[in-house]
mmJSON file of the N, C-alpha and C atoms, coordinates in Angstrom:
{"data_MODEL":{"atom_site":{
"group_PDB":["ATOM","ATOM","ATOM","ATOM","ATOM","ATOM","ATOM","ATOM","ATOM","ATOM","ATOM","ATOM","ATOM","ATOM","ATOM","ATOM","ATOM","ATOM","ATOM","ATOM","ATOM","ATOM","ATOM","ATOM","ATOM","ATOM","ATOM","ATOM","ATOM","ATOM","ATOM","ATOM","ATOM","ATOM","ATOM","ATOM","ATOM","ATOM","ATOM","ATOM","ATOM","ATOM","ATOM","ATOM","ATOM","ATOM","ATOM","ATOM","ATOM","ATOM","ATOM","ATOM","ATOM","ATOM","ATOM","ATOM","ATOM","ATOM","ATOM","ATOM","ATOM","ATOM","ATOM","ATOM","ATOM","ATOM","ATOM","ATOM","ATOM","ATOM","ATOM","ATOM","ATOM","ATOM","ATOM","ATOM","ATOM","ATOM","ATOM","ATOM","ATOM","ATOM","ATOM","ATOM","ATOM","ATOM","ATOM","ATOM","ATOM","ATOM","ATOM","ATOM","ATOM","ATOM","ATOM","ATOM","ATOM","ATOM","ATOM","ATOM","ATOM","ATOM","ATOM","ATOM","ATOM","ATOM","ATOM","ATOM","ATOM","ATOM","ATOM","ATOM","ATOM","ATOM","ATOM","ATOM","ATOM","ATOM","ATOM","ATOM","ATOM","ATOM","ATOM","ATOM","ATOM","ATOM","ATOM","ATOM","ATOM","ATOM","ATOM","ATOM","ATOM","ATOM","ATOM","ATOM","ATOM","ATOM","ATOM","ATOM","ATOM","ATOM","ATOM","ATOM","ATOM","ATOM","ATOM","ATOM","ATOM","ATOM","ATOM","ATOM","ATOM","ATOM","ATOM","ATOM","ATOM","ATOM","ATOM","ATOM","ATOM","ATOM","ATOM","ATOM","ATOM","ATOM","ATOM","ATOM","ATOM","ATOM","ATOM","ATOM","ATOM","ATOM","ATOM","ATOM","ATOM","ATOM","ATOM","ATOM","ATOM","ATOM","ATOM","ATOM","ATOM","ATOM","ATOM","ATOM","ATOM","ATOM","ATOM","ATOM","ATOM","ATOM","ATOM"],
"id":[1,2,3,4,5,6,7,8,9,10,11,12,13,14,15,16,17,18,19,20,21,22,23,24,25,26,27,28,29,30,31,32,33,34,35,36,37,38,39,40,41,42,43,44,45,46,47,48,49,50,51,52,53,54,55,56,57,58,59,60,61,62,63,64,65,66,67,68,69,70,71,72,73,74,75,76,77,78,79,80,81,82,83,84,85,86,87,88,89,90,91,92,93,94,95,96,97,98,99,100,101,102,103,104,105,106,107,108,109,110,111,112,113,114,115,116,117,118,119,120,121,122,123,124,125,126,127,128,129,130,131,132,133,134,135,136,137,138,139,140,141,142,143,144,145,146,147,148,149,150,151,152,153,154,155,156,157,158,159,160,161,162,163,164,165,166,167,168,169,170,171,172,173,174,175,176,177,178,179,180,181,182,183,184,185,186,187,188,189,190,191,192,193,194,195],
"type_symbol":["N","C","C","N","C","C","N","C","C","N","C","C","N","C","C","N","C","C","N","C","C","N","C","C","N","C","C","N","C","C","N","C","C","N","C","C","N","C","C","N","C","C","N","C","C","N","C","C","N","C","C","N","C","C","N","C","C","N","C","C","N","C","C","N","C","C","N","C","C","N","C","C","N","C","C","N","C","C","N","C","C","N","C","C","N","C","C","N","C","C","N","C","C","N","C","C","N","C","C","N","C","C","N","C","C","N","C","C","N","C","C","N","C","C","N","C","C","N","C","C","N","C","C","N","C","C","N","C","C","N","C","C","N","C","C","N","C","C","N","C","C","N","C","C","N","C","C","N","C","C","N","C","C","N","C","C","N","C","C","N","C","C","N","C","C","N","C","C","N","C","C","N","C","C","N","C","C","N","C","C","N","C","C","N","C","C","N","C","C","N","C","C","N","C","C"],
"label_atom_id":["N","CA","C","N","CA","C","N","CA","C","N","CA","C","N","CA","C","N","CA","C","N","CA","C","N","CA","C","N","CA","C","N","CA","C","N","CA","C","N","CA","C","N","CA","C","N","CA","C","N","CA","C","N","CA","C","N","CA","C","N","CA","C","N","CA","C","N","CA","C","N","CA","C","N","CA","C","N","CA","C","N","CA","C","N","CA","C","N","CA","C","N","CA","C","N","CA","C","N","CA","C","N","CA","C","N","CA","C","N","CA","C","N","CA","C","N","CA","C","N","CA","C","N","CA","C","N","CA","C","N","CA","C","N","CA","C","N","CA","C","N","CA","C","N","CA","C","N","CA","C","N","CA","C","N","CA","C","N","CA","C","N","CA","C","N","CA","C","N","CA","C","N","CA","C","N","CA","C","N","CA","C","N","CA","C","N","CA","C","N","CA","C","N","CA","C","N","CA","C","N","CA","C","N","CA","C","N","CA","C","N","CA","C","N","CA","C","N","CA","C","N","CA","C","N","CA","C"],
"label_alt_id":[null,null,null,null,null,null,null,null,null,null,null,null,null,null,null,null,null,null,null,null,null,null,null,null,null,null,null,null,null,null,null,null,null,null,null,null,null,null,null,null,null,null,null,null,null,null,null,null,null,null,null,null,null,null,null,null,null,null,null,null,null,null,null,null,null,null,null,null,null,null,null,null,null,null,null,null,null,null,null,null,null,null,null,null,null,null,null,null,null,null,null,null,null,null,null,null,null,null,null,null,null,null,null,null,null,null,null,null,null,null,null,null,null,null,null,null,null,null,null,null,null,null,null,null,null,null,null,null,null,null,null,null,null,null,null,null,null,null,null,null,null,null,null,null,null,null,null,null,null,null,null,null,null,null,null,null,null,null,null,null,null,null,null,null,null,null,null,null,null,null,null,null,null,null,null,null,null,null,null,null,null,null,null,null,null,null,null,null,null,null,null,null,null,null,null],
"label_comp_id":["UNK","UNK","UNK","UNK","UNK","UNK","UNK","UNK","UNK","UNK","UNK","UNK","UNK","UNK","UNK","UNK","UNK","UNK","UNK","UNK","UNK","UNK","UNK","UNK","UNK","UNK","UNK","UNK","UNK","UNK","UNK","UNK","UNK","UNK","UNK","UNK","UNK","UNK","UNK","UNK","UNK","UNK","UNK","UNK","UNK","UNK","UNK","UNK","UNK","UNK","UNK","UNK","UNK","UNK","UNK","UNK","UNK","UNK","UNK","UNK","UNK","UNK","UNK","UNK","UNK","UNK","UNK","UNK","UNK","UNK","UNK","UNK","UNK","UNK","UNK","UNK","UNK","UNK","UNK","UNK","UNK","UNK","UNK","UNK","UNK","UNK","UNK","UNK","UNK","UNK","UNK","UNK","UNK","UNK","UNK","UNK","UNK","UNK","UNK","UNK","UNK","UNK","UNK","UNK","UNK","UNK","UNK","UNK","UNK","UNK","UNK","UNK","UNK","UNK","UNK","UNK","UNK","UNK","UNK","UNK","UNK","UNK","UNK","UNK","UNK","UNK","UNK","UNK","UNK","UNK","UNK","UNK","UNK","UNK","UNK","UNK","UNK","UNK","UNK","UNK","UNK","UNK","UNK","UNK","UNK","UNK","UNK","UNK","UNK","UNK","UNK","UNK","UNK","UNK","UNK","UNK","UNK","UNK","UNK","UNK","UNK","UNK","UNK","UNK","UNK","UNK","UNK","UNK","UNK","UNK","UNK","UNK","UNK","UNK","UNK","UNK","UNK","UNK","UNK","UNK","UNK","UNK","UNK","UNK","UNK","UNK","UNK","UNK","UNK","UNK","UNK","UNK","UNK","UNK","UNK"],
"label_asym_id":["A","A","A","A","A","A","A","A","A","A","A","A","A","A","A","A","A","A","A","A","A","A","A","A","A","A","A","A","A","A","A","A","A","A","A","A","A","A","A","A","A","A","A","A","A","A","A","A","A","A","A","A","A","A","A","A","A","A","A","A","A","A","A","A","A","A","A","A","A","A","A","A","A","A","A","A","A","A","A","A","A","A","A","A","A","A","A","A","A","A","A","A","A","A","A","A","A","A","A","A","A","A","A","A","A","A","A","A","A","A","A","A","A","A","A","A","A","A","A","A","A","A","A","A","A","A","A","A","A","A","A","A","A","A","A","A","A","A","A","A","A","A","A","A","A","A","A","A","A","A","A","A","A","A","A","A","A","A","A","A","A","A","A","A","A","A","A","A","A","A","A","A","A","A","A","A","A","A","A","A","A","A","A","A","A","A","A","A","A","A","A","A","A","A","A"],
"label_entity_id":["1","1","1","1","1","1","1","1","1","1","1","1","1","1","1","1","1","1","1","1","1","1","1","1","1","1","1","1","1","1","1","1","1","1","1","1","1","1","1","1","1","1","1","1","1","1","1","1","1","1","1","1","1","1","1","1","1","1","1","1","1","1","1","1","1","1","1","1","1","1","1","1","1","1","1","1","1","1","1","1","1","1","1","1","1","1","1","1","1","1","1","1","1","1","1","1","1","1","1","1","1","1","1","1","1","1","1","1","1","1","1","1","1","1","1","1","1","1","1","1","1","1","1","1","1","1","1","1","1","1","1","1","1","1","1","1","1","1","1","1","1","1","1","1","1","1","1","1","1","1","1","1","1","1","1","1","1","1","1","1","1","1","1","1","1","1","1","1","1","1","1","1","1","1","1","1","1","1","1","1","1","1","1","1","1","1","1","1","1","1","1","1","1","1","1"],
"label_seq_id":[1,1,1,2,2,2,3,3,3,4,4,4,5,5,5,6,6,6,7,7,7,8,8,8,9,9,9,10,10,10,11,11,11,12,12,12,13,13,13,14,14,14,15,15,15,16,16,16,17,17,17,18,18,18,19,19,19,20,20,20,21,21,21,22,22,22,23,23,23,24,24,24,25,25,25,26,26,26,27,27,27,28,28,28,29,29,29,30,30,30,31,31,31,32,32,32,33,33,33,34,34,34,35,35,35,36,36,36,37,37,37,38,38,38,39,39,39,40,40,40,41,41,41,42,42,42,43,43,43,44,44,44,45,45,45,46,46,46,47,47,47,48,48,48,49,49,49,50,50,50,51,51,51,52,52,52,53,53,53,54,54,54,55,55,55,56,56,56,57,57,57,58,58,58,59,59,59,60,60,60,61,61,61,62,62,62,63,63,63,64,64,64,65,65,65],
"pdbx_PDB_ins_code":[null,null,null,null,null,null,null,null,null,null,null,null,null,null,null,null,null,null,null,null,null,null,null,null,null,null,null,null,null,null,null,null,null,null,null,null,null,null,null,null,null,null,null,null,null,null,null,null,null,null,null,null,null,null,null,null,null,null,null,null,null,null,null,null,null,null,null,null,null,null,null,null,null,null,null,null,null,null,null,null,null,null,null,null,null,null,null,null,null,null,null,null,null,null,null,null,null,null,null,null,null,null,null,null,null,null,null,null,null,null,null,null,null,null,null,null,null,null,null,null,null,null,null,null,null,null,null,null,null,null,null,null,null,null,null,null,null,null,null,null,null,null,null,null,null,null,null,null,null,null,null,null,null,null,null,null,null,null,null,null,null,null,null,null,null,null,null,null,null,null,null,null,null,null,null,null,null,null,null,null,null,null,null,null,null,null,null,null,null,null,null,null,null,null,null],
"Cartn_x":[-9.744,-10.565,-9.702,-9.532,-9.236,-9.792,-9.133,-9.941,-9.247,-10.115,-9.02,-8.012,-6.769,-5.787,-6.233,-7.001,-7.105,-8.045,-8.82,-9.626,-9.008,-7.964,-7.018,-6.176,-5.82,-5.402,-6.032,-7.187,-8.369,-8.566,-8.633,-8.512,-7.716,-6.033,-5.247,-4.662,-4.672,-4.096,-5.275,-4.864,-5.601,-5.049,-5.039,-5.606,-4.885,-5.409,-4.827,-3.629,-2.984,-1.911,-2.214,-1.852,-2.425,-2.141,-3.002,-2.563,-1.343,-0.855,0.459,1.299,1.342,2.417,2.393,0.611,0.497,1.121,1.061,1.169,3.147,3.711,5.124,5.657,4.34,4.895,4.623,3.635,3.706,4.568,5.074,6.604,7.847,7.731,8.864,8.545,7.911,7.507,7.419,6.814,6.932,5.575,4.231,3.503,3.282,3.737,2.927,2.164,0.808,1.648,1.88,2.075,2.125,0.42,0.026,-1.331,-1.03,-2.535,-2.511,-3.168,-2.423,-3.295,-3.77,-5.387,-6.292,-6.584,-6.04,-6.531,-5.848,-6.205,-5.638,-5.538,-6.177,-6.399,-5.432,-5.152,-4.573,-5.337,-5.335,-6.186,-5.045,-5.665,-4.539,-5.489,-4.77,-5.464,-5.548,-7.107,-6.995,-6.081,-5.842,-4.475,-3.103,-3.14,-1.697,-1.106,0.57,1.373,1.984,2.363,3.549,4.571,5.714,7.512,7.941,8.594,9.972,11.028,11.012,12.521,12.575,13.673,13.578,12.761,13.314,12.387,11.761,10.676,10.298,11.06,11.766,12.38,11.109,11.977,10.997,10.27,10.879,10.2,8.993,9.283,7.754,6.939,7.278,6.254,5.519,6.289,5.299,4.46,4.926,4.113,2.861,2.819,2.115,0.645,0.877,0.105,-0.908],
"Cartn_y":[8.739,7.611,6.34,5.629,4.334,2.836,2.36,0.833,0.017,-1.5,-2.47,-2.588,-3.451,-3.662,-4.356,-5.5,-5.77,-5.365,-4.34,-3.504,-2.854,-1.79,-1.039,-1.736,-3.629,-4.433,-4.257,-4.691,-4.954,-3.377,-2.258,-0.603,-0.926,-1.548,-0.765,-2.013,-2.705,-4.399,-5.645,-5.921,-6.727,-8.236,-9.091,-9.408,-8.985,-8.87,-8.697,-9.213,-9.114,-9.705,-10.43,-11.418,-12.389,-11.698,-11.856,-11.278,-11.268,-12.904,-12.859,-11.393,-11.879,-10.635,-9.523,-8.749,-7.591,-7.41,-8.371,-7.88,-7.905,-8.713,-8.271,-7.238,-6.218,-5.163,-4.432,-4.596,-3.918,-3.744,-5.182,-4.982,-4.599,-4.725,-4.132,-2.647,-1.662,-0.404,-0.325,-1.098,-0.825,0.164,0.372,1.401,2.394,3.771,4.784,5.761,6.622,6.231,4.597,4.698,3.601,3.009,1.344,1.164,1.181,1.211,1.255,0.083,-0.803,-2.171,-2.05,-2.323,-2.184,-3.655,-4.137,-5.479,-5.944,-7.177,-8.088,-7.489,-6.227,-6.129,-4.751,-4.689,-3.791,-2.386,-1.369,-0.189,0.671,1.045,1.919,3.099,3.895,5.452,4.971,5.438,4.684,5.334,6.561,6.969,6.601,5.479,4.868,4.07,4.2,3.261,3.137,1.831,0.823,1.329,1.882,2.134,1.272,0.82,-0.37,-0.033,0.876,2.028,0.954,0.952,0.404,1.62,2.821,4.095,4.767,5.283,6.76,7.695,8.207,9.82,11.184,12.048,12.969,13.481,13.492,13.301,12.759,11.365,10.916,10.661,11.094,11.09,12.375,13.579,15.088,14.346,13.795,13.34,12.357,11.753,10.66,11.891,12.639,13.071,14.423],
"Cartn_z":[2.452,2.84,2.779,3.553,3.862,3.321,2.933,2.243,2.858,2.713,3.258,1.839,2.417,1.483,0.509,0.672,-0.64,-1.657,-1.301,-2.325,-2.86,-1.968,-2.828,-3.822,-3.385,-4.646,-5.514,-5.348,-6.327,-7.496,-6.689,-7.489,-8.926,-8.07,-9.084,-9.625,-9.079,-9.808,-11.079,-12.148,-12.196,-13.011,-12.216,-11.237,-9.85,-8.994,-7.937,-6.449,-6.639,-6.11,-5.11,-4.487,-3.13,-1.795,-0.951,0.479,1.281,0.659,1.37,0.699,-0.645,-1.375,-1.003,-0.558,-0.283,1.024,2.379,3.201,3.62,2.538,2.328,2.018,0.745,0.761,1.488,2.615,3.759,4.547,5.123,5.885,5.335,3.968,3.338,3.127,3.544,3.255,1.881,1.09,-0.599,-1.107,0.366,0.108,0.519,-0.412,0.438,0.11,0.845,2.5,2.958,4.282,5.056,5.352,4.849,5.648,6.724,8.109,9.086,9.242,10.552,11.016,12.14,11.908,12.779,12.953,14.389,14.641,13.58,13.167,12.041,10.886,10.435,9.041,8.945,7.569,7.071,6.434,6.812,5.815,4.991,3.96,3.402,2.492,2.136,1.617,0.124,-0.759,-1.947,-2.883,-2.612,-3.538,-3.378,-2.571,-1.901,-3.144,-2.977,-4.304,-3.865,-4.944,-4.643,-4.935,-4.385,-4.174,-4.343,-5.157,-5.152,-4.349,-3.972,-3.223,-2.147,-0.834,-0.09,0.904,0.73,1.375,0.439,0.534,-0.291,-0.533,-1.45,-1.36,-0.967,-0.447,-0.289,-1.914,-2.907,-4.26,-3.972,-3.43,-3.945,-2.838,-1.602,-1.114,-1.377,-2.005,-2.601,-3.438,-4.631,-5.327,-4.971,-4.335,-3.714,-3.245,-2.671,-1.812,-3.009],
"occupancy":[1.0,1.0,1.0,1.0,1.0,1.0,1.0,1.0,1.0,1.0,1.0,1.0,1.0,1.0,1.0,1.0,1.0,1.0,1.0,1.0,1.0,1.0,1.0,1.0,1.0,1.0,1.0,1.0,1.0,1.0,1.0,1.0,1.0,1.0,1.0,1.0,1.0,1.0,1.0,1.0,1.0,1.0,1.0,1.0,1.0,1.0,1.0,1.0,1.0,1.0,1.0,1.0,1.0,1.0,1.0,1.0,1.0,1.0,1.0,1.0,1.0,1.0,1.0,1.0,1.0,1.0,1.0,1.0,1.0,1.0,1.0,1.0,1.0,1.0,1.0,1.0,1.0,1.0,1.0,1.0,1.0,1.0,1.0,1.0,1.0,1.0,1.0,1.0,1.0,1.0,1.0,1.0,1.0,1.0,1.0,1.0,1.0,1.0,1.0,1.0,1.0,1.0,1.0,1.0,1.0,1.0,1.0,1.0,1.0,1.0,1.0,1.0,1.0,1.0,1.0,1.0,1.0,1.0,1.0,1.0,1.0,1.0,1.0,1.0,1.0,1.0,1.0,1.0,1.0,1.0,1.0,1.0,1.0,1.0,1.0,1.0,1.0,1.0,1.0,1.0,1.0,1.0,1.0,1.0,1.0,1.0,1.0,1.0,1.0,1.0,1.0,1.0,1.0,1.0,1.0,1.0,1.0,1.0,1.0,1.0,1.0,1.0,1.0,1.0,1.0,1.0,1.0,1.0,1.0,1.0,1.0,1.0,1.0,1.0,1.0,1.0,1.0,1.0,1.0,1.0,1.0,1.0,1.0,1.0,1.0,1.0,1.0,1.0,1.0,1.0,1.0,1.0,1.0,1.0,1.0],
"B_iso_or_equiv":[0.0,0.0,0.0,0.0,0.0,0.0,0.0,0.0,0.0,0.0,0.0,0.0,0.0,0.0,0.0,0.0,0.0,0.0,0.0,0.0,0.0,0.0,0.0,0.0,0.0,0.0,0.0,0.0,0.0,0.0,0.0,0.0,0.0,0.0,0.0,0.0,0.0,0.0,0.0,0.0,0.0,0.0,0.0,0.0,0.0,0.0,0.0,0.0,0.0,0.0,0.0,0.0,0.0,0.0,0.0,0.0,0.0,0.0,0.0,0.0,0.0,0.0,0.0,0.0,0.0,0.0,0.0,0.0,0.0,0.0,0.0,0.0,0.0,0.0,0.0,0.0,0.0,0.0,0.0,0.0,0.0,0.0,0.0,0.0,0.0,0.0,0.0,0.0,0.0,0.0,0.0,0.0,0.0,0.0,0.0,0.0,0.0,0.0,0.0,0.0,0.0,0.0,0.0,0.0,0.0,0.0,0.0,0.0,0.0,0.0,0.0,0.0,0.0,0.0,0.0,0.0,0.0,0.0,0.0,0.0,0.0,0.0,0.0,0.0,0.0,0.0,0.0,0.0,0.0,0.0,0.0,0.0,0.0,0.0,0.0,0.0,0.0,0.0,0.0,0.0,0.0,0.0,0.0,0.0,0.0,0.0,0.0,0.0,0.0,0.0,0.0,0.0,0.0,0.0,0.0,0.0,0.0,0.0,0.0,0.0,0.0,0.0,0.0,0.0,0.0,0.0,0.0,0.0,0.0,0.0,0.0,0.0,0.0,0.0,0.0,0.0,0.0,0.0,0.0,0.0,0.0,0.0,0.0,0.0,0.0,0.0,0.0,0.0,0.0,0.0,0.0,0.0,0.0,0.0,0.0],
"pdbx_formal_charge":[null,null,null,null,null,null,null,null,null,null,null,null,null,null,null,null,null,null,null,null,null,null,null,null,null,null,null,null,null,null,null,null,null,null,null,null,null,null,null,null,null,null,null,null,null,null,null,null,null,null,null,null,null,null,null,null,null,null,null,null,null,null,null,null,null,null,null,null,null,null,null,null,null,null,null,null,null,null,null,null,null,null,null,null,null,null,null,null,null,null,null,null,null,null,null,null,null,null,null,null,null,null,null,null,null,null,null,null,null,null,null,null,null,null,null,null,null,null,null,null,null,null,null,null,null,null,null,null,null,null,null,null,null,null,null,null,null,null,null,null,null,null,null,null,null,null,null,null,null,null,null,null,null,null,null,null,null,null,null,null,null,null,null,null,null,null,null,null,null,null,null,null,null,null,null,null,null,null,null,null,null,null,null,null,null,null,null,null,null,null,null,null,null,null,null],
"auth_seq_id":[1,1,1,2,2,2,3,3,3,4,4,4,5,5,5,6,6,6,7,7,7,8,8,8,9,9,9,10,10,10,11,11,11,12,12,12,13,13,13,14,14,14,15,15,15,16,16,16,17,17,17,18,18,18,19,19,19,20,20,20,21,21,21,22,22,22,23,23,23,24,24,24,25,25,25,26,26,26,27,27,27,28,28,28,29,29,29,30,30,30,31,31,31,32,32,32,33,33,33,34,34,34,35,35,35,36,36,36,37,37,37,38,38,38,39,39,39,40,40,40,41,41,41,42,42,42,43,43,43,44,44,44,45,45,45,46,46,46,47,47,47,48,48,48,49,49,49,50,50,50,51,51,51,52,52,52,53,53,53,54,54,54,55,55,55,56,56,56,57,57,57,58,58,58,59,59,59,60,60,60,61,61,61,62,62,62,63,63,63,64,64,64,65,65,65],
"auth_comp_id":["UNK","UNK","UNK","UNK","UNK","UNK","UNK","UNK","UNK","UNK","UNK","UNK","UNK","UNK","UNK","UNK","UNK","UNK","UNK","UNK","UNK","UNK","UNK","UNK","UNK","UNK","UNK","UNK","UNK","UNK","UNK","UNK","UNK","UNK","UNK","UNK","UNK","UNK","UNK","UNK","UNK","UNK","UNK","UNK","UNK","UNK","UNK","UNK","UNK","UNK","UNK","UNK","UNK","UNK","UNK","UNK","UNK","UNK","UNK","UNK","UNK","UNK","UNK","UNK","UNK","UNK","UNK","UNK","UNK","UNK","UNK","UNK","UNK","UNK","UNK","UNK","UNK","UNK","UNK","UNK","UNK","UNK","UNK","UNK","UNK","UNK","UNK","UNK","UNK","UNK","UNK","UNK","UNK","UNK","UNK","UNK","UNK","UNK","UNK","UNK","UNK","UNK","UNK","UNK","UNK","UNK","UNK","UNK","UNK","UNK","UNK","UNK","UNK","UNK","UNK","UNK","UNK","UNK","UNK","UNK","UNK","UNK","UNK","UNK","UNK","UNK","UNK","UNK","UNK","UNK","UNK","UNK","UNK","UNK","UNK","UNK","UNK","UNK","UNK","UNK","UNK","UNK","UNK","UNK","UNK","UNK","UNK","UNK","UNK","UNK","UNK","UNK","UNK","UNK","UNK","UNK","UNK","UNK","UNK","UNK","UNK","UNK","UNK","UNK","UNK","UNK","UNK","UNK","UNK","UNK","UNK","UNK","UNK","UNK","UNK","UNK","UNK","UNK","UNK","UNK","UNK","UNK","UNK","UNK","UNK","UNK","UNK","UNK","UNK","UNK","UNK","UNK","UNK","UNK","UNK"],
"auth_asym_id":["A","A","A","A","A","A","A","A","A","A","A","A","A","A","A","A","A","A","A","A","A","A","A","A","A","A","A","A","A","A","A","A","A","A","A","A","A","A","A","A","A","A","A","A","A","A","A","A","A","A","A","A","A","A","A","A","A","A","A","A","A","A","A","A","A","A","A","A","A","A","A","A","A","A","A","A","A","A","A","A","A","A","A","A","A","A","A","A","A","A","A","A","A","A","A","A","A","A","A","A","A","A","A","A","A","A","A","A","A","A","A","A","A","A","A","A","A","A","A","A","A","A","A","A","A","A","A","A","A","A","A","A","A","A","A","A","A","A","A","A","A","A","A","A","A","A","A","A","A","A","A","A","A","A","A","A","A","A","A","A","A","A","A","A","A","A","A","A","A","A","A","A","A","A","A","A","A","A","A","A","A","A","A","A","A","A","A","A","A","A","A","A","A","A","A"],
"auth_atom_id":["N","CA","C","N","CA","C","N","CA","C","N","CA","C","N","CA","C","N","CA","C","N","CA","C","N","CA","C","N","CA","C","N","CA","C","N","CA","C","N","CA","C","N","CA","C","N","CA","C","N","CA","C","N","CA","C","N","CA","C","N","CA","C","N","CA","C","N","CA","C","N","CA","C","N","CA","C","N","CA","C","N","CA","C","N","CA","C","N","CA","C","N","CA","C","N","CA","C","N","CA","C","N","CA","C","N","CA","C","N","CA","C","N","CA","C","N","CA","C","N","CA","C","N","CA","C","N","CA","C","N","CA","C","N","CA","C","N","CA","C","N","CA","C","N","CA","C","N","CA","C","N","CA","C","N","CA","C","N","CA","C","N","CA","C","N","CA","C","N","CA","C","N","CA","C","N","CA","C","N","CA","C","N","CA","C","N","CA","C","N","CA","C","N","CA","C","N","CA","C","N","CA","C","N","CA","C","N","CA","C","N","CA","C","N","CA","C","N","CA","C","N","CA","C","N","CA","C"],
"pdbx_PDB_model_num":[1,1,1,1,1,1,1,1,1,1,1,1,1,1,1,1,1,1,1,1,1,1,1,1,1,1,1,1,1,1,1,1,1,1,1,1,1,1,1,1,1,1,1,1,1,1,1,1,1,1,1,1,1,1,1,1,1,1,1,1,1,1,1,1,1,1,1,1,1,1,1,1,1,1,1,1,1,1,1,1,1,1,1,1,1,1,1,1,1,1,1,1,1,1,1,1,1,1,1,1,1,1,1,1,1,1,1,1,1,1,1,1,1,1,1,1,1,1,1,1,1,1,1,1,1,1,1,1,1,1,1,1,1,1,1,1,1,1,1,1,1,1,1,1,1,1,1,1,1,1,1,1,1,1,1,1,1,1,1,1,1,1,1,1,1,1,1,1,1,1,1,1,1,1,1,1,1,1,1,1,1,1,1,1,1,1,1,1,1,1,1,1,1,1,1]
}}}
């Protein structure tokens, strides 16, 4: 299931990080999976995490999922 991004902030952050920040770690691939942007907004899977990696290893995207 899909949430907008900043609910999934809201899930696992508290307080929750600002939109700008989130949507940096969007372009920086820092979540995965990857959200999907529908129109202006961002969706992402609520079991989705933050990677510091510049990529995912295949490690963690097994784990992730």
């Amino acid at each position: 299931m899909k949430v907008p991004l900043q609910d999934w902030a809201e899930m696992h952050y508290k307080p929750a990080p600002s939109a700008w920040v989130l949507r940096k770690w969007v372009r920086e691939g820092e979540i995965y999976p990857p959200p999907e942007k529908v129109g202006v907004s961002y969706y992402v899977e609520t079991h989705a995490k933050r990677i510091n990696a510049q990529r995912p290893t295949l490690l963690d995207r097994l784990m992730a999922e």
